[in-house]
N, CA, C and O of each residue as an XYZ file, in Angstrom:
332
protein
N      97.213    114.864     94.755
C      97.603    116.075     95.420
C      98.927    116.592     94.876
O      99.208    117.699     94.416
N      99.456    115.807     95.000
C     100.974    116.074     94.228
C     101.079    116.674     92.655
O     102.083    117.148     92.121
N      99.995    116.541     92.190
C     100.354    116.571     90.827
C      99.701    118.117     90.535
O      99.733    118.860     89.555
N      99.180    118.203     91.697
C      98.007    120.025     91.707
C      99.318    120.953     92.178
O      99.562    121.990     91.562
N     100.053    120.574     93.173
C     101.010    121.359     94.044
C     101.965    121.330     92.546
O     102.225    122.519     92.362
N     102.482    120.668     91.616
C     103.645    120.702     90.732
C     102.931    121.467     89.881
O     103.313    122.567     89.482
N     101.553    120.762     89.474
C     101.142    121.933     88.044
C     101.381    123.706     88.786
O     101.966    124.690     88.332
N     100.720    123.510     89.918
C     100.804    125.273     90.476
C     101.878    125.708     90.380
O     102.027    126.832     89.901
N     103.126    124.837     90.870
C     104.546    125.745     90.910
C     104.940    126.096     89.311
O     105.607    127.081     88.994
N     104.377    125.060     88.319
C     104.885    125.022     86.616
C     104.207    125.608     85.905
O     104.406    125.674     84.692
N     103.021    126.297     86.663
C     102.692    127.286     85.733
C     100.997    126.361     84.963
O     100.167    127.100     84.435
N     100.744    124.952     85.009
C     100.258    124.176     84.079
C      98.668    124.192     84.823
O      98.472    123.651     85.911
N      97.843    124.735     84.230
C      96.466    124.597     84.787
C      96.313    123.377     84.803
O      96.128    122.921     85.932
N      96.320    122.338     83.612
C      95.727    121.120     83.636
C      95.996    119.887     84.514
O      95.428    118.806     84.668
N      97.306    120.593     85.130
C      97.986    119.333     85.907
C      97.263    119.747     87.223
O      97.149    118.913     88.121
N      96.617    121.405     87.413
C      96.405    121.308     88.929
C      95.047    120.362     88.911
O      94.714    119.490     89.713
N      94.345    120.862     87.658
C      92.854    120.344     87.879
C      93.136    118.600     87.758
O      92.408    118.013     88.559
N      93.997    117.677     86.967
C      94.101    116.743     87.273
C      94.377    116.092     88.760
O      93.859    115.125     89.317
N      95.161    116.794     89.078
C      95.734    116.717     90.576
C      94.439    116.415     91.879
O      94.309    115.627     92.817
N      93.575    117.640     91.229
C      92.299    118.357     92.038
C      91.702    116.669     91.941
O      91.729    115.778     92.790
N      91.257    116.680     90.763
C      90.380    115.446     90.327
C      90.560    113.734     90.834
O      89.674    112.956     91.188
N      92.148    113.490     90.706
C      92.368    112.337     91.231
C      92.251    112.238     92.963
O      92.055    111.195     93.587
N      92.447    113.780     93.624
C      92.189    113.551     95.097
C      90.685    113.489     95.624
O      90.401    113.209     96.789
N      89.654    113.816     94.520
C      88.512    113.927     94.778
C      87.678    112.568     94.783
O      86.637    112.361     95.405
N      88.850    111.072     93.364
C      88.367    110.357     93.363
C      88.312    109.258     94.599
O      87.500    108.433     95.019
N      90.006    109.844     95.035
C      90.039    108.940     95.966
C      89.244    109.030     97.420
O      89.322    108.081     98.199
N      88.584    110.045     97.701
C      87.661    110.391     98.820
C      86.410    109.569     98.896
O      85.752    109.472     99.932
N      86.073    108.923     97.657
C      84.771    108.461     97.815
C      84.402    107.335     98.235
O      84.847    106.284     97.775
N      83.491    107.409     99.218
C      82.743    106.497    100.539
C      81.629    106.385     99.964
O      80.931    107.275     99.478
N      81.362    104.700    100.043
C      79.877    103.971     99.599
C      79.370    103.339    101.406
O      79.986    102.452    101.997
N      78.506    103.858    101.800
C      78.233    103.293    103.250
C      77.638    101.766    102.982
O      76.841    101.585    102.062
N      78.103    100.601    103.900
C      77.380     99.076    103.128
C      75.835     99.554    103.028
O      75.388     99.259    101.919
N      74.955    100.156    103.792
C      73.657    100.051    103.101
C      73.288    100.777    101.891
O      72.152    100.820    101.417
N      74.124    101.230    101.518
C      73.672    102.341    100.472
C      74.603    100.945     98.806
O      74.912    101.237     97.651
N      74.667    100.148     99.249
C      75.900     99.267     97.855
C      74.347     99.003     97.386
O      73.407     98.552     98.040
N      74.405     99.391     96.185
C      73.289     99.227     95.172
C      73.648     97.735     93.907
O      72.782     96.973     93.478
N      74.610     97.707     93.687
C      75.030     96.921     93.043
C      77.075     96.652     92.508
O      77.888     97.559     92.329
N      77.249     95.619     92.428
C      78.311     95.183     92.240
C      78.759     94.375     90.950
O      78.112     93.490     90.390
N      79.887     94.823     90.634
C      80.405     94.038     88.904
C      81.669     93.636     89.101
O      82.387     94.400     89.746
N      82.131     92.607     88.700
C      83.219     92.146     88.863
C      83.635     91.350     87.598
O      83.020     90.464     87.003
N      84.628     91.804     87.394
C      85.131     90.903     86.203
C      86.606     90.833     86.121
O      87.144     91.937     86.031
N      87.372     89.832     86.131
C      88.978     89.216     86.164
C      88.617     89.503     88.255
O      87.896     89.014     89.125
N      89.775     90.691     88.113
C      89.900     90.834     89.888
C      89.535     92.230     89.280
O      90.554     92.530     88.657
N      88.824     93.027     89.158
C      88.276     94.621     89.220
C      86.624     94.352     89.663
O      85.655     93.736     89.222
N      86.958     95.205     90.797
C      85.332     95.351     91.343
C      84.727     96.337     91.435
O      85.146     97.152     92.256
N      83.554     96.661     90.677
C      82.962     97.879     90.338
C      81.478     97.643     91.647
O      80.798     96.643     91.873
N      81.434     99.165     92.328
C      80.657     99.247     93.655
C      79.949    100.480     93.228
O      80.578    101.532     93.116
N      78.531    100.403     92.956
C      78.226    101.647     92.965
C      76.700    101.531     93.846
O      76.018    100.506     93.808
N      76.302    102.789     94.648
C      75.476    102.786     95.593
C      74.468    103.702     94.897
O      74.702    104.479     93.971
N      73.106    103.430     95.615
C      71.872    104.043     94.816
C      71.973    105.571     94.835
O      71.453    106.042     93.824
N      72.512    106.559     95.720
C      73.183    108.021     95.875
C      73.775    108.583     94.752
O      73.210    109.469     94.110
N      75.369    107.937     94.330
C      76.586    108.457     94.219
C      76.156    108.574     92.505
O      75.196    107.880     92.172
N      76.693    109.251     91.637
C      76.516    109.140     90.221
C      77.835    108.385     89.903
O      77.701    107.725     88.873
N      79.156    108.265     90.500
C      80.107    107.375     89.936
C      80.536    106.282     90.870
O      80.975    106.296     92.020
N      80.220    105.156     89.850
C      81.031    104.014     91.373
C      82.297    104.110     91.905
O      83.083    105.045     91.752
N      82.488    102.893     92.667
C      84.143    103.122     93.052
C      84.768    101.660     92.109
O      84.215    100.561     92.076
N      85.850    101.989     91.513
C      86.142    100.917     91.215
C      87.395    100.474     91.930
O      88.099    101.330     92.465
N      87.707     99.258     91.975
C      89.045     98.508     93.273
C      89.516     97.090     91.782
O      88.831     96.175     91.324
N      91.122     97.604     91.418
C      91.654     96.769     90.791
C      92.232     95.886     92.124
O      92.823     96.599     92.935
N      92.134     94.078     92.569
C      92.526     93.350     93.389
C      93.619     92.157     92.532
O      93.544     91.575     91.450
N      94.739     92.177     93.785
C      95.294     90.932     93.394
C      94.508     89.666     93.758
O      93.541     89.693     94.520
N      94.895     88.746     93.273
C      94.064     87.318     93.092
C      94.165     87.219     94.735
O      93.072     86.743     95.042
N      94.982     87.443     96.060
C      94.685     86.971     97.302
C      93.493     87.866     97.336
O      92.442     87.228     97.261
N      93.322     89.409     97.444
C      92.818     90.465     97.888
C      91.110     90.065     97.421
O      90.128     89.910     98.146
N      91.232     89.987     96.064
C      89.676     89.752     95.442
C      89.302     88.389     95.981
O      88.968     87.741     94.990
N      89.211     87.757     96.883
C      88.335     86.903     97.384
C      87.938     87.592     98.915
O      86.801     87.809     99.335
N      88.751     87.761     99.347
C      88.643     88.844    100.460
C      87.399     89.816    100.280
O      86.496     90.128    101.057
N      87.672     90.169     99.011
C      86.630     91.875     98.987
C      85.418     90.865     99.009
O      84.728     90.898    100.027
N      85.057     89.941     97.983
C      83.874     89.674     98.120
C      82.850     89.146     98.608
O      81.648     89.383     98.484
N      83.924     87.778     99.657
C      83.525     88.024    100.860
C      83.221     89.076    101.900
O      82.169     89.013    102.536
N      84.263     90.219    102.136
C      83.574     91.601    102.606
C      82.069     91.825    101.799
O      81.135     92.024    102.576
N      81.793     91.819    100.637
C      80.589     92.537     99.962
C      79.787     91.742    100.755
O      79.141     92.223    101.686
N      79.760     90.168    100.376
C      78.979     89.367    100.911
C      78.057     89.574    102.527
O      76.889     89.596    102.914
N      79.176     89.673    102.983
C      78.574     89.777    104.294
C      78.008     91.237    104.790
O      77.198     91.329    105.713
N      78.464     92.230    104.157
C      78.154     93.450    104.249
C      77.279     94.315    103.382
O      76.644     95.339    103.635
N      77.395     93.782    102.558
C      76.446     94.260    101.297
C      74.769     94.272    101.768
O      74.423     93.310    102.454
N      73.801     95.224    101.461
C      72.211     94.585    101.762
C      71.999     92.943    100.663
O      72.502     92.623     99.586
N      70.953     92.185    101.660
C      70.977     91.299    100.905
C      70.162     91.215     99.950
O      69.034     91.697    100.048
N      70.633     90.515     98.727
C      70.154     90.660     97.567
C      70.357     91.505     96.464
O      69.590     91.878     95.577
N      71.693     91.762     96.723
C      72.137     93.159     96.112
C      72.973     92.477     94.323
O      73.908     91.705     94.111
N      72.176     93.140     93.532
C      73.021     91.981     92.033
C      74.247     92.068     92.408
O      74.768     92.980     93.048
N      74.711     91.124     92.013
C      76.342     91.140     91.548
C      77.128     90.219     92.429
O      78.055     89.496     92.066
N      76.669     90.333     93.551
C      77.626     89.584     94.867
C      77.320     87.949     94.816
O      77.860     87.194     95.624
């Protein structure tokens, strides 16, 4: 958001549409029945649902990423690759 409000005052199209773009990424909701599949590799967890055309991806610190995947685990439909 910030970076749309500065490009507008500077005159810079590209910074609004960046601006636009990063607030659009952060909006996006995977409902647990809709988690189609899951990727994980180091602590980055890639979530994408049978709907959405882009997943969500979640960089985790080493406490956080056992956490998430336990969340997937239990929330995820079962049988879902990746979990």
């Amino acid at each position: 958001m910030a970076a749309g409000v500065i490009g507008t005052l500077a005159g810079k199209p590209g910074a609004v549409g960046a601006g636009l773009l990063a607030q659009s990424e952060q909006d996006a909701f995977i409902p647990w029945p809709d988690v189609a599949r899951v990727k994980t590799r180091d602590r980055y967890v890639e979530i994408r649902s049978r709907h959405a055309l882009k997943p969500i991806g979640l960089y985790c610190t080493a406490e956080t990423f056992g956490l998430l995947r336990n969340a997937l685990r239990a929330h995820a439909p079962k049988g879902t690759p990746g979990i």
